[in-house]
Structures are given as C-alpha cells and as structure tokens.
N, C-alpha and C positions, 0 to 999 in steps of 0.2 A: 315658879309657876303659880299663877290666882287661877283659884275654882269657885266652884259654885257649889255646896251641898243644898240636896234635898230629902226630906221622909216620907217613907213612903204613907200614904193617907191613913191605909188598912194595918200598919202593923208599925208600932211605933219604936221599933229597933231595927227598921232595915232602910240603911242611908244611900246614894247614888250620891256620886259628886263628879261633876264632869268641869271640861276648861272654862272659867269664865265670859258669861257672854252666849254659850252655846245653847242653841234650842233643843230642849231635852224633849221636845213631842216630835221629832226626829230620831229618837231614839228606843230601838227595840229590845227589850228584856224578856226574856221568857217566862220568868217568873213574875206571876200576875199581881204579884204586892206592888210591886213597880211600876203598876196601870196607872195612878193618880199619885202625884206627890206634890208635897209644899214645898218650897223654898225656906231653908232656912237659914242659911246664909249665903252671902256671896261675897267675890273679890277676897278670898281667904289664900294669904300667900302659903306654901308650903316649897318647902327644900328638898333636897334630897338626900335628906338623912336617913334611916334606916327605919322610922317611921312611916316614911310618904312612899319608900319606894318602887312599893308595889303598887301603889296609888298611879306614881305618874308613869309608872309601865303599861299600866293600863289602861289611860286616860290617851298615852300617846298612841297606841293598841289598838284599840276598838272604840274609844270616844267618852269611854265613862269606866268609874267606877264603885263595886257594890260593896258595902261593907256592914255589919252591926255592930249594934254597942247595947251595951245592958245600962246607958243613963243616957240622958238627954245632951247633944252637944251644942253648948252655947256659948 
C-alpha cells in the first residue's frame, strides 16, 4: 500500500497518513490539531508487517490514519 503522511501544522508530533492520492480536506478528525496539516511525504510504500498494521486497518477503516512520534519522519 503507498500513502501519504502529513503534520499536523499546530503540533509537531501528531502525523495523519492516509492512501496516496486521497484528498485529506475530505476528511474529519475531531481532534483539532488535525485542522491544518503539511504534507510530508508521499507515495511512501508500506507492507504489512507488524509495523503498518494498524496503519492499513485503519487507513482501509475509516480513510486515514493518526499516529505520533517524538522525532521528525523523514
């Protein structure tokens, strides 16, 4: 599966990463960090290894998903 990460603008450890390609201003979070995000990367393949696999439960789920990290992914 390729996605798309984003950060959110206001808080620089909470990431959204939805399917590549998908229009993330379609998409509702309730938590308001997630009002404005950049793009940080895209077309990022991930597998499904025990890593992602909450990623692509979610992503097939509900369209997206939320995650932190206490460093920058790049």
């Amino acid at each position: 599966m390729k996605i798309d990460i984003y950060q959110s603008a206001s808080s620089s450890q909470k990431y959204l990463s939805v399917l590549s390609g998908a229009d993330v201003s379609k998409i509702a979070v309730d938590d308001p960090d997630y009002a404005k995000l950049i793009r940080q990367k895209t077309g990022v393949e991930i597998g499904e290894d025990s890593l992602a696999a909450d990623a692509i439960k979610d992503i097939d789920r509900q369209g997206y998903h939320l995650h932190k990290v206490r460093f920058a992914i790049n």
